[in-house]
C-alpha positions as CSV (number, residue, x, y, z in Angstrom):
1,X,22.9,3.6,85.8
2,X,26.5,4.6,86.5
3,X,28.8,3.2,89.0
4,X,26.9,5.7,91.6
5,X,24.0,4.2,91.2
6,X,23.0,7.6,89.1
7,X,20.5,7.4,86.8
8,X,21.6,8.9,83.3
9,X,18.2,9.1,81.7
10,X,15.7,12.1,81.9
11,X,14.0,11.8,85.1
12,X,11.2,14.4,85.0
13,X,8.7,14.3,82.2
14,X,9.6,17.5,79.9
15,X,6.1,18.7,77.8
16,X,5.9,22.4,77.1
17,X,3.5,22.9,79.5
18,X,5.9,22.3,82.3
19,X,8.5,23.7,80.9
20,X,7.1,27.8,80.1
21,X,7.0,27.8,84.4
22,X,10.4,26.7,84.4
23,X,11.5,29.1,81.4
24,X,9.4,32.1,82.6
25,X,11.1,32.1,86.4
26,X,14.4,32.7,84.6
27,X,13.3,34.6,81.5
28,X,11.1,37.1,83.2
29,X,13.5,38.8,85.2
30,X,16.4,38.8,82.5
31,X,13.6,40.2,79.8
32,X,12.7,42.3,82.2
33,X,15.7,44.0,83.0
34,X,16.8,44.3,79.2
35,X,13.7,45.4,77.7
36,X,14.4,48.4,80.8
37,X,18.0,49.0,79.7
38,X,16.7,49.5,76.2
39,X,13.4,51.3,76.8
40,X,16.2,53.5,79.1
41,X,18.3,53.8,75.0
42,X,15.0,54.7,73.7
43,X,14.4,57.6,76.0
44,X,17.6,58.8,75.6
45,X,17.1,58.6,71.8
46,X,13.7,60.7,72.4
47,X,15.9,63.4,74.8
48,X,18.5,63.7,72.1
49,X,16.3,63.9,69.1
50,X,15.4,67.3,70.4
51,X,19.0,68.1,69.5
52,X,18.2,66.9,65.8
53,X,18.8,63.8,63.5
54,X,22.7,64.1,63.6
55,X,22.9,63.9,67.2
56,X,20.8,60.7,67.2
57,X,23.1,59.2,64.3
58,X,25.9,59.9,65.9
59,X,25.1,58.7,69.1
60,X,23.6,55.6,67.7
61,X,27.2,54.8,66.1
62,X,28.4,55.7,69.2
63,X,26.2,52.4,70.6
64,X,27.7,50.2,67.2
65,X,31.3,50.8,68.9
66,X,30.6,49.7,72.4
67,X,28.4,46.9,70.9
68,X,32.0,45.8,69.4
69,X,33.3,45.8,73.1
70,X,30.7,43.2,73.6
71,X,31.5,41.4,71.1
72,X,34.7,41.1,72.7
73,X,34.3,39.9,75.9
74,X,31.4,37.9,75.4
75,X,33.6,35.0,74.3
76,X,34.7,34.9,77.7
77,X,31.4,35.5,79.3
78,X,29.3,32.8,76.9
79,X,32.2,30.3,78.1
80,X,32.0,30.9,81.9
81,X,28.2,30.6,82.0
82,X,28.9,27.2,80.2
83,X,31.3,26.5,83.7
84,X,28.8,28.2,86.0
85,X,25.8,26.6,84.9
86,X,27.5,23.4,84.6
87,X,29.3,23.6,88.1
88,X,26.1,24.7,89.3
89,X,23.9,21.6,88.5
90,X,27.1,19.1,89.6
91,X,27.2,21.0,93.1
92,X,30.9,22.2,92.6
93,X,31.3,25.2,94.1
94,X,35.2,25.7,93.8
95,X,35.0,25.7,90.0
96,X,32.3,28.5,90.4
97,X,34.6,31.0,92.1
98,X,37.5,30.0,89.7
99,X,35.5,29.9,86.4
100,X,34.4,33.3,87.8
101,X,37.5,34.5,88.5
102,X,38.7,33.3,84.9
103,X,36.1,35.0,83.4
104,X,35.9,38.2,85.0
105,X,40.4,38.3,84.2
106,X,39.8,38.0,81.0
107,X,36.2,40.3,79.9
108,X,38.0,43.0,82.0
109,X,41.1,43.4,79.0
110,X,38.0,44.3,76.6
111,X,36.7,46.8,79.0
112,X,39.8,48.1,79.3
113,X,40.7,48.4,76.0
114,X,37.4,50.0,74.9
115,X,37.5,52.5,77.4
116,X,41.0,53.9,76.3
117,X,39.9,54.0,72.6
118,X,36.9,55.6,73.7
119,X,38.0,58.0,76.2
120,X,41.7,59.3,74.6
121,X,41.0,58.5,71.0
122,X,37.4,59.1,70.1
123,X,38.4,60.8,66.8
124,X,39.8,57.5,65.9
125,X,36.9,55.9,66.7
126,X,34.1,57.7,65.0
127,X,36.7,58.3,61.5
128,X,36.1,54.0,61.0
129,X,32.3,54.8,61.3
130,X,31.2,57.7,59.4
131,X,32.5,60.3,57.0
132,X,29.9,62.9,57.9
133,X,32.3,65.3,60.1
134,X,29.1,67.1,61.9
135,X,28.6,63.6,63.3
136,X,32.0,62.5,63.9
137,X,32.2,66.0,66.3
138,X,29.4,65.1,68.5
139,X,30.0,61.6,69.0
140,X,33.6,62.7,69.7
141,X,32.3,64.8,72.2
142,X,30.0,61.8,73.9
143,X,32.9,59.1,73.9
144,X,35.2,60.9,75.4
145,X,33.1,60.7,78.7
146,X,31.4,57.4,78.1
147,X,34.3,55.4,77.7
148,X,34.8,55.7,81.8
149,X,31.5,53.7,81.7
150,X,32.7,50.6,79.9
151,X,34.9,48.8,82.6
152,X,31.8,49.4,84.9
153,X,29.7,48.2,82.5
154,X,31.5,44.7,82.4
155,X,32.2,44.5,85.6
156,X,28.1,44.8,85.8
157,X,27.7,42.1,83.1
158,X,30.2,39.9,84.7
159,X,28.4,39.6,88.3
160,X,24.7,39.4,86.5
161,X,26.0,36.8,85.0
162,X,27.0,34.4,87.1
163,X,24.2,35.2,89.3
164,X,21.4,34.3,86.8
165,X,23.6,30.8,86.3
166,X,22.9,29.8,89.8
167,X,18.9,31.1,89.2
168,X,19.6,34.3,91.4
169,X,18.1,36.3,88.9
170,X,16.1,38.6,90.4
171,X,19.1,40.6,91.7
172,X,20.6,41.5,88.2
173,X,17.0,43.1,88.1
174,X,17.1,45.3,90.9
175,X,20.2,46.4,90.1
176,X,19.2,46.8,86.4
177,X,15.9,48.8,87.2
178,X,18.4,51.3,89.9
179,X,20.6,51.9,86.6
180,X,18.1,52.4,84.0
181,X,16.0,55.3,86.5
182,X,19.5,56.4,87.7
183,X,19.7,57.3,83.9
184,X,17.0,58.2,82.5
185,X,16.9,61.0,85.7
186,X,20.4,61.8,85.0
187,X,19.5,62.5,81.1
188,X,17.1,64.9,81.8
189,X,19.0,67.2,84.3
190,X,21.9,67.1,82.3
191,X,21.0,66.9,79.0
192,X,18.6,69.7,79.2
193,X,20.2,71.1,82.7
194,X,17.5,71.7,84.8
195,X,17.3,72.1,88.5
196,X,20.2,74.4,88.1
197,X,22.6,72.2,86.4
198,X,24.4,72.6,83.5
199,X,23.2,72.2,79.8
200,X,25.5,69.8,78.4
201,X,23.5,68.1,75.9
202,X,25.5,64.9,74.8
203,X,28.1,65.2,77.0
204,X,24.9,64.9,79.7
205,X,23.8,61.8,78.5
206,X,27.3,60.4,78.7
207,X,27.6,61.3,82.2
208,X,23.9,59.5,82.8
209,X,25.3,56.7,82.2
210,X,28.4,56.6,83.7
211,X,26.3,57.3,86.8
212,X,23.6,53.9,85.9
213,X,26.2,51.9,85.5
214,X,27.9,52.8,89.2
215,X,24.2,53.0,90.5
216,X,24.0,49.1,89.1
217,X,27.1,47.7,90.7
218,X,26.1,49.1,93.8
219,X,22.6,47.6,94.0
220,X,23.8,44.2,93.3
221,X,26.8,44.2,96.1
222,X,24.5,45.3,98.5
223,X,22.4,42.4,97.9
224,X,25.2,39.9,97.9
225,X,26.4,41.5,101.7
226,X,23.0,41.7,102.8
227,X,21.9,37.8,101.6
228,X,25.6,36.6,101.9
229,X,25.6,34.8,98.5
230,X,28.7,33.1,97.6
231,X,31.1,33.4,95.0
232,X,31.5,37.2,94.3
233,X,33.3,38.2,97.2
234,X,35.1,35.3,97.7
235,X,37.9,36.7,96.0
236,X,40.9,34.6,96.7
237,X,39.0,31.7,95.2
238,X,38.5,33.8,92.4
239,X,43.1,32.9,91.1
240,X,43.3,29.4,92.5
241,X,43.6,28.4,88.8
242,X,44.6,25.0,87.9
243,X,46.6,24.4,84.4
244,X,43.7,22.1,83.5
245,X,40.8,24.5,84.3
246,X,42.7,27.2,82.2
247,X,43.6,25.0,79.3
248,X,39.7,23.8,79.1
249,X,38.0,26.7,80.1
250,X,40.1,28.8,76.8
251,X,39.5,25.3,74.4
252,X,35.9,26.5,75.4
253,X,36.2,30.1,75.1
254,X,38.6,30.7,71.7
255,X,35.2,29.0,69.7
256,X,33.1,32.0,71.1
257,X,35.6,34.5,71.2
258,X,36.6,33.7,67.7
259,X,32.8,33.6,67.1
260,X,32.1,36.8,68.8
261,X,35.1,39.3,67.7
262,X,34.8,38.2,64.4
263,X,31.2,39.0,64.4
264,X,31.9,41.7,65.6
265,X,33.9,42.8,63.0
266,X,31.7,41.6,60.4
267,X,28.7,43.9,62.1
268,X,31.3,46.3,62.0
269,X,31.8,46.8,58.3
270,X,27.8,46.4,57.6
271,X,27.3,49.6,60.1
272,X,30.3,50.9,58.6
273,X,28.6,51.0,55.0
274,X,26.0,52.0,56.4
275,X,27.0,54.8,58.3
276,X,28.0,56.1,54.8
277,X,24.7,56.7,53.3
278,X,22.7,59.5,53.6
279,X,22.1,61.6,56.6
280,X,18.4,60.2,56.9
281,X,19.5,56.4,56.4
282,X,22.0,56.5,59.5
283,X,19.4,58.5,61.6
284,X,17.2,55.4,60.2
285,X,20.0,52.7,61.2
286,X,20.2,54.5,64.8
287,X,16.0,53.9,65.4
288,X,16.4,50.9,64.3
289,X,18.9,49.8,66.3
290,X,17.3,50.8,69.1
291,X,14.2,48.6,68.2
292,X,16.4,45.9,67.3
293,X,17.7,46.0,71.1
294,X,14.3,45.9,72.0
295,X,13.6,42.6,70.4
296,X,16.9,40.9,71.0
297,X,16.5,42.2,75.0
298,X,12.8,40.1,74.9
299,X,14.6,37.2,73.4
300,X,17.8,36.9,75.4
301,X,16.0,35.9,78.6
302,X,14.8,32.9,77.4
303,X,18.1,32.7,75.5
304,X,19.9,32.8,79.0
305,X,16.7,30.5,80.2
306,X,18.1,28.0,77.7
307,X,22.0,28.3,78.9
308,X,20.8,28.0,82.7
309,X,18.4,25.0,82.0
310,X,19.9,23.0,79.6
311,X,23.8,23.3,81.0
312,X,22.4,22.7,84.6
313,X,20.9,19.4,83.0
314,X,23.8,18.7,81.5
315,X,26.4,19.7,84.6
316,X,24.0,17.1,86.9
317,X,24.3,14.3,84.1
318,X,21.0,14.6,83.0
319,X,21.2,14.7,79.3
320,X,18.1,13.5,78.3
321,X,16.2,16.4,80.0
322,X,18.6,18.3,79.0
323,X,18.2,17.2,75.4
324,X,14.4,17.3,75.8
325,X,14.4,21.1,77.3
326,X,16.5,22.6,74.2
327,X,14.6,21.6,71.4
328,X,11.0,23.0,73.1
329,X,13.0,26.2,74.5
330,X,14.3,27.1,70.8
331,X,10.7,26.6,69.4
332,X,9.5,28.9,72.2
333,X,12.3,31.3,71.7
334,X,11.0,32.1,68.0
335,X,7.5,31.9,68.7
336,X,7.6,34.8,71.3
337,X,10.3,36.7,69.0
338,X,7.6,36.9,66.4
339,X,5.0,38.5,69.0
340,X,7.4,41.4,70.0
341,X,8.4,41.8,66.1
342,X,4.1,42.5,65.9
343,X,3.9,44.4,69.0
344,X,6.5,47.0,67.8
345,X,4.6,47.1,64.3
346,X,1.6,47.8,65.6
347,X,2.8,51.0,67.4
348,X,5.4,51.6,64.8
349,X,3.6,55.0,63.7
350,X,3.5,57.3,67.1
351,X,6.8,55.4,68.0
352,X,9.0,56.9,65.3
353,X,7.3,60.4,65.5
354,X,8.3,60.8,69.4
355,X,12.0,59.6,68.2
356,X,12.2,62.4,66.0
357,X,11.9,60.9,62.1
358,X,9.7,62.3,59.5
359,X,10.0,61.7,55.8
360,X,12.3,60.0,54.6
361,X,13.8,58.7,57.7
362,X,10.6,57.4,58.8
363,X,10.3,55.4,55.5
364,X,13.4,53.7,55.7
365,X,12.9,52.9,59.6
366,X,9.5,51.3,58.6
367,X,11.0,49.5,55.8
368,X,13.6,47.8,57.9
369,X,11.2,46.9,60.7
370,X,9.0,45.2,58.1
371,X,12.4,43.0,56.7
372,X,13.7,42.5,60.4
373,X,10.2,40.8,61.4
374,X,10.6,38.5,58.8
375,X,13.6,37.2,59.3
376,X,13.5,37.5,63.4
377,X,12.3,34.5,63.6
378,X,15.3,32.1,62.1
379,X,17.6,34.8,62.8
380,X,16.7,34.4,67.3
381,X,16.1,30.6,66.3
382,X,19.5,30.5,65.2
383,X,20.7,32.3,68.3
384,X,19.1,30.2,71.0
385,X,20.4,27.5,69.6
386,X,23.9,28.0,69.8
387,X,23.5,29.5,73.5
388,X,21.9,26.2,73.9
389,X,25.0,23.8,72.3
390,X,27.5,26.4,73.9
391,X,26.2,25.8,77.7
392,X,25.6,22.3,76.7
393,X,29.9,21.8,75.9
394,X,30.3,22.7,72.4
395,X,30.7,26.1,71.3
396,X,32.3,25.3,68.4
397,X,29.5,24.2,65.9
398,X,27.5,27.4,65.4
399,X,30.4,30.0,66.1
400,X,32.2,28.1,62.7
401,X,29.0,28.3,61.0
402,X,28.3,31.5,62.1
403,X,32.0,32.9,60.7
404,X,32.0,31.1,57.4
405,X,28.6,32.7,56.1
406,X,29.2,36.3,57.5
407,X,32.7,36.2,55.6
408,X,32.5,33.9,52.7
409,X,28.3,35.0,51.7
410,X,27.3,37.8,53.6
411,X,30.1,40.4,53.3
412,X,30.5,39.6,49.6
413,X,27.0,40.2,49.1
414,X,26.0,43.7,50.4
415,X,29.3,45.1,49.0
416,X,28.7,44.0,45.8
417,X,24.8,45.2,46.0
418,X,25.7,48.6,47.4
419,X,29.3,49.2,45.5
420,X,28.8,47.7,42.2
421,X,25.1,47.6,41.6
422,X,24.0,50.5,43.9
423,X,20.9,48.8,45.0
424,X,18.7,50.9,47.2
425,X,19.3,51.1,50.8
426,X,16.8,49.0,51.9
427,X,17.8,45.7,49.5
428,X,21.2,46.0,50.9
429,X,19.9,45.8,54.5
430,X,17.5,42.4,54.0
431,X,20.9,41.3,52.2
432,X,22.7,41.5,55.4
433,X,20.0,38.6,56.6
434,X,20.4,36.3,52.9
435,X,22.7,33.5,55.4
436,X,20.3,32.9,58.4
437,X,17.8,30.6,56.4
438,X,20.8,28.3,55.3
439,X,22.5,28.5,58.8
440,X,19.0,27.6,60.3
441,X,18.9,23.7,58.3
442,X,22.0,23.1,59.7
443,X,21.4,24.5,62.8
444,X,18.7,21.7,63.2
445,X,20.1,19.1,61.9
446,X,22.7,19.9,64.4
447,X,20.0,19.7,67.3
448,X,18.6,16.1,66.9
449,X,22.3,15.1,66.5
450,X,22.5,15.5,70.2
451,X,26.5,15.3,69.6
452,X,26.6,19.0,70.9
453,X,26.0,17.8,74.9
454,X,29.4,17.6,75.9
455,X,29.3,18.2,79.8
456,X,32.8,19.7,82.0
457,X,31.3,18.3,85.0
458,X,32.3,15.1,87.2
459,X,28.6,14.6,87.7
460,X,27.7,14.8,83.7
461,X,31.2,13.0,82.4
462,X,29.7,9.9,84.5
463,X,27.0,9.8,82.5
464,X,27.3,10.8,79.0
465,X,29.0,7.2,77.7
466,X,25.9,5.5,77.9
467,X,23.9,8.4,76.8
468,X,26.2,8.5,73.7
469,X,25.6,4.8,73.2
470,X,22.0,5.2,73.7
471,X,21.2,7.2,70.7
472,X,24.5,6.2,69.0
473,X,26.1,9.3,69.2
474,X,29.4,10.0,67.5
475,X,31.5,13.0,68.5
476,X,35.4,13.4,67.5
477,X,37.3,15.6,65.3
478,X,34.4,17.3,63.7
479,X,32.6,14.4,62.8
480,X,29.1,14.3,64.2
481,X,26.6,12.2,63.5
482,X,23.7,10.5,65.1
483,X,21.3,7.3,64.0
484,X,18.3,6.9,65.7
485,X,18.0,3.6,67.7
């Protein structure tokens, strides 16, 4: 025990039978509400394939740029649900509203930023992504409406956020479910103007979801007024920053951001080669995006299951629990990744007819399906478990990791397969996976190190000495190491 009498050990039995409850209560409702927002991409994608195979490609790189916005503000978000689930399981509800505030600051710079580039210099944008000049017209022509949608869009992200960290997560839902309709509704009329409205084809679809993501923020206030919630309208709690909060919350955030932009960037240059093949391979990329979405929208609710669960755990000074929940949530992560990989397969056929590929596109698209499913499983492995060491206190381990392989192997790799030895498109595309069964080993070994619970908490900093010396745990200037007792 500590000097509060608080017990540091695990104090509820974890077996994976008591844990899928636990995981499916916050995973559910997240899944949920991204498997919508991505089935809501896939209708679009079926609207606009009536407008041809360019129009889908170009919109689809259209999706690669704002998925680089992401990129860019999730280092903030990833390191404020680290304070929010943290604060949440150590009962501090001040450094909730400031993390929050801290958080929102700093994603709202990326939303910012994104929208200008989108909105006043889409020509810019869609130069660095394709050459084909039919496609850099219309996705011109669907940025420079959309980009109004991406401070929105954060500003969305930031509030779902925090209010699946303190297990509210049923509200993102609603709110998620409102947008989604709000768009697909919006699509039609305006894509295809009926009821009187104009025809505005891609421009229509940009407008849909401008309107979702308004539709989304309103849904979720009104639930916070109506159930008086805490923490998102308290707003002057939101600046009354500390020089130590700031200083710790960006040592936790410049990992992830790092992580994240450079990623980013990396993802950047593998849809930028290719976005340079042929017509039917970037109308082939776009589908598969898509699809992709669909999979990585199952697997981030139990991802965020993990990041709620485990830093909770670890806020409270639990860190056995904590330790005992990661490991089985991981496991669980891939396991169900590989049953939505099938599920797609097995209606792969009918799928890709309604999105509007035939021939050649439709090969390809099958091709990479076949090559994702394989390597979904380490690849989502990998990914829960650095949620899991990021809410935990260390975002440092698989964001370094994570970097050195995307730059130093996997960069080199498809640009000398595609440049030099003009390998076929689809060996340069199950290249761009060649790191994730090397990052996964260490990822492990990483795990049962336990080195990576590193809690910002009072309530987990009184406890984690003796669970260090428990399991003789060492953990200082990138040396990690652990010997069982």
């Amino acid at each position: 025990m500590n000097d509060n009498g608080k017990e540091f050990c695990m104090t509820e039995t974890v077996t994976m039978k008591s844990l899928i409850p636990k995981v499916a209560v916050i995973a559910v409702p997240v899944a949920l509400q991204n498997l919508l927002t991505t089935t809501g991409s896939m209708v679009d994608t079926v609207m606009l394939a009536t407008l041809g195979e360019k129009t889908v490609g170009a919109v689809g790189l259209c999706a690669q740029f704002s998925s680089l916005m992401f990129s860019g503000y999730w280092g903030f978000l990833g390191g404020g649900m680290l304070f929010f689930a943290q604060y949440w399981g150590g009962g501090d509800d001040e450094g909730i509203k400031k993390s929050y505030g801290l958080t929102l600051a700093f994603m709202m710079i990326s939303g910012l930023l994104f929208g200008y580039l989108a909105a006043f210099r889409p020509e810019f944008v869609m130069n660095i992504y394709t050459g084909s000049r039919p496609i850099q017209e219309i996705g011109v022509q669907y940025l420079r409406i959309v980009g109004y949608a991406y401070p929105l869009q954060v500003l969305a992200m930031g509030m779902s956020a925090l209010l699946r960290s303190i297990e509210l997560v049923n509200i993102p839902l609603y709110g998620g479910i409102a947008g989604v309709v709000t768009n697909c509704v919006c699509n039609y009329l305006l894509i295809f103007g009926k009821l009187g409205l104009p025809r505005l084809g891609v421009r229509g679809a940009a407008i849909g979801t401008i309107l979702a993501a308004v539709v989304n923020i309103a849904v979720i206030l009104g639930f916070v007024i109506v159930k008086k919630i805490p923490y998102i309208l308290e707003i002057s709690g939101h600046f009354r920053w500390d020089r130590k909060l700031v200083k710790e919350y960006l040592q936790k955030c410049f990992p992830i951001l790092c992580n994240e932009i450079l990623i980013g960037v990396g993802n950047m240059l593998i849809n930028i080669l290719l976005g340079h093949q042929a017509d039917e391979a970037i109308a082939a990329t776009a589908v598969f995006r898509t699809l992709e979405g669909v999979v990585i929208a199952f697997f981030s609710g139990f991802s965020n299951a993990a990041t709620v669960l485990v830093g909770k755990e670890v806020g409270a000074g639990e860190h056995e629990t904590a330790f005992q929940r990661a490991w089985r949530i991981v496991y669980l992560c891939s396991a169900l990744t590989g049953a939505a990989c099938l599920a797609i397969f097995a209606v792969h056929t009918p799928l890709f007819h309604a999105m509007g590929l035939q021939g050649e596109s439709f090969r390809l698209t099958t091709g990479m399906i076949i090559i994702f499913g394989f390597v979904a499983l380490l690849r989502m492995g990998n990914w829960a478990q650095n949620d899991t060491y990021r809410s935990a206190g260390d975002p440092s381990y698989g964001s370094v990791l994570e970097i050195v392989f995307m730059f130093l192997l996997v960069q080199p790799v498809i640009h000398l397969a595609n440049d030099y030895f003009h390998a076929p498109f689809l060996l340069v595309f199950a290249l761009c996976y060649v790191d994730e069964p090397i990052r996964y080993i260490l990822m492990q070994r990483h795990m049962y190190s336990r080195s990576w619970i590193r809690p910002v908490s009072e309530a987990g900093r009184a406890t984690i000495d003796e669970f260090r010396e428990k399991y003789h745990v060492s953990v200082g200037k990138g040396v990690r190491k652990w010997v069982k007792n």
